[in-house]
C-alpha positions, 0 to 999 in steps of 0.5 A: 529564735531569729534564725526561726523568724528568718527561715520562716519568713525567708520562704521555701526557697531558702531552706530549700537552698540551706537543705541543698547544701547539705544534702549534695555532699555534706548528708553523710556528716550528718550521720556522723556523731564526731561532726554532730557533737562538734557542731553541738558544742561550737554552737554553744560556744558561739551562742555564749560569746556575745553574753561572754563580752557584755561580762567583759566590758560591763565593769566599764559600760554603764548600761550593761550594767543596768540589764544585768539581773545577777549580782555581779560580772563573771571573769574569763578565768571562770568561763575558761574553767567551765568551757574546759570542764563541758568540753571534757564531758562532751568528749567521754559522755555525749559523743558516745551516746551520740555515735549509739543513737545515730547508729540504731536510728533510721533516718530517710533523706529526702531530696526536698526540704520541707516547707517554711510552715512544716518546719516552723509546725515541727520545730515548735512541737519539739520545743513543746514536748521538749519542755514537757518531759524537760519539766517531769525530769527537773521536777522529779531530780528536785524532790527525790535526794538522791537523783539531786546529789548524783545527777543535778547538784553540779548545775546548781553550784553556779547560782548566780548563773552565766550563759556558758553555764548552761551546759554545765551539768554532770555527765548524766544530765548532760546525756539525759537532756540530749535524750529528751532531745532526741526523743522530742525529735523523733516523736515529731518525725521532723525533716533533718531540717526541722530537726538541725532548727530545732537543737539550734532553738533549744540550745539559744533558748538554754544560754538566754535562760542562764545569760544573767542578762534581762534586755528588752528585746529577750525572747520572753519580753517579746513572748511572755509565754516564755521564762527567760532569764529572769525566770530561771535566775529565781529558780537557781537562787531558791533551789526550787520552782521554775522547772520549766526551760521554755514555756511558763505554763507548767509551773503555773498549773501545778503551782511551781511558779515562783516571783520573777525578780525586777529588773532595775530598768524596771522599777 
């Protein structure tokens, strides 16, 4: 979310010098799956560190402590085990499915990048067709057995959740959600800018959702339009309701919003 504010209000000079970067020499990774899903997963990693430190040092700082919403620190050993095991699924489901879609998907290169407003207009339209579809497909997982036993049950065995967690899904979540991604996308028709800002955005959005952690500074607590932390650790402890990941007004429509647990700061 910082990085929107900053390319937003950076002007369009700086994502035209961001796009002429890219587009020089380097458009052709953009097309290649194996940089994609490298960049995707190092993304994660990077996005999770810092939740993954305040694990580390909050049994001796005090008030990390008091932001913490989940019971209890999660050691290294669990986040090691849950990075190998992303990582695994990376490399035998979203790579392939990843070299598939780029293969029959067209995509024009301009020499411009787009405006501050275009890519701030395209990123927030992803995120809100992303967060419709990503709510019909949670939704429908939870009520029907089946689809929960085979695709979600796995997401769901973290209950208290941790960053890292985020992506910690069977293979065919996993390829589900990057599905949903990518259809969002290309019912925008973003710029490849919009497009990189967006995944960037949704990838933030997915670890402060499961970091465990409620600061003041969160992106919900500045937007309460947002869930956050709060509202999906209720989701993960319940089994149920919250389905939504960005946006709380789907499960205020049809009744699927469920009490957001205090922060003790809070009380």
């Amino acid at each position: 979310m910082i990085a929107l504010v900053l390319l937003v209000f950076g002007g369009d000079s700086l994502l035209q010098c961001i796009w002429d970067f890219m587009y020089k020499e380097r458009h052709v990774l953009l097309m290649s799956p194996h940089w994609s899903v490298c960049a995707a997963f190092s993304t994660h990693l990077i996005f999770s560190a810092p939740f993954m430190l305040l694990d580390v040092f909050s049994t001796h700082v005090g008030w990390i402590q008091k932001y913490r919403i989940r019971s209890e620190a999660v050691g290294l050993y669990q986040w090691f085990r849950c990075a190998s095991r992303i990582l695994w699924k990376y490399m035998v489901g979203v790579l392939p499915l990843t070299a598939l879609f780029l293969s029959v998907r067209r995509t024009h290169f301009t020499e411009r990048a787009p405006s501050s407003f275009q890519a701030f207009r395209e990123c927030v339209s992803c995120m809100l067709i992303f967060d419709t579809l990503f709510f019909m497909f949670h939704y429908t997982i939870h009520k029907i057995p089946w689809l929960y036993q085979n695709i979600h049950r796995i997401h769901h065995l973290n209950r208290d959740t941790f960053a890292l967690a985020a992506q910690d899904s069977s293979i065919s979540e996993l390829l589900s959600l990057q599905t949903l991604a990518f259809i969002s996308a290309m019912l925008v028709g973003c710029h490849p800018v919009s497009e990189i800002l967006f995944h960037l955005v949704n990838t933030w959005m997915a670890v402060e959702d499961h970091c465990g952690y409620d600061f003041p500074w969160a992106v919900h607590r500045l937007l309460p339009c947002f869930g956050g932390a709060p509202h999906h650790l209720a989701h993960h402890q319940h089994f149920k309701g919250n389905f939504a990941p960005y946006f709380r007004h789907w499960d205020y429509i049809f009744g699927t919003s469920l009490p957001i647990p205090v922060n003790k700061e809070d009380n």
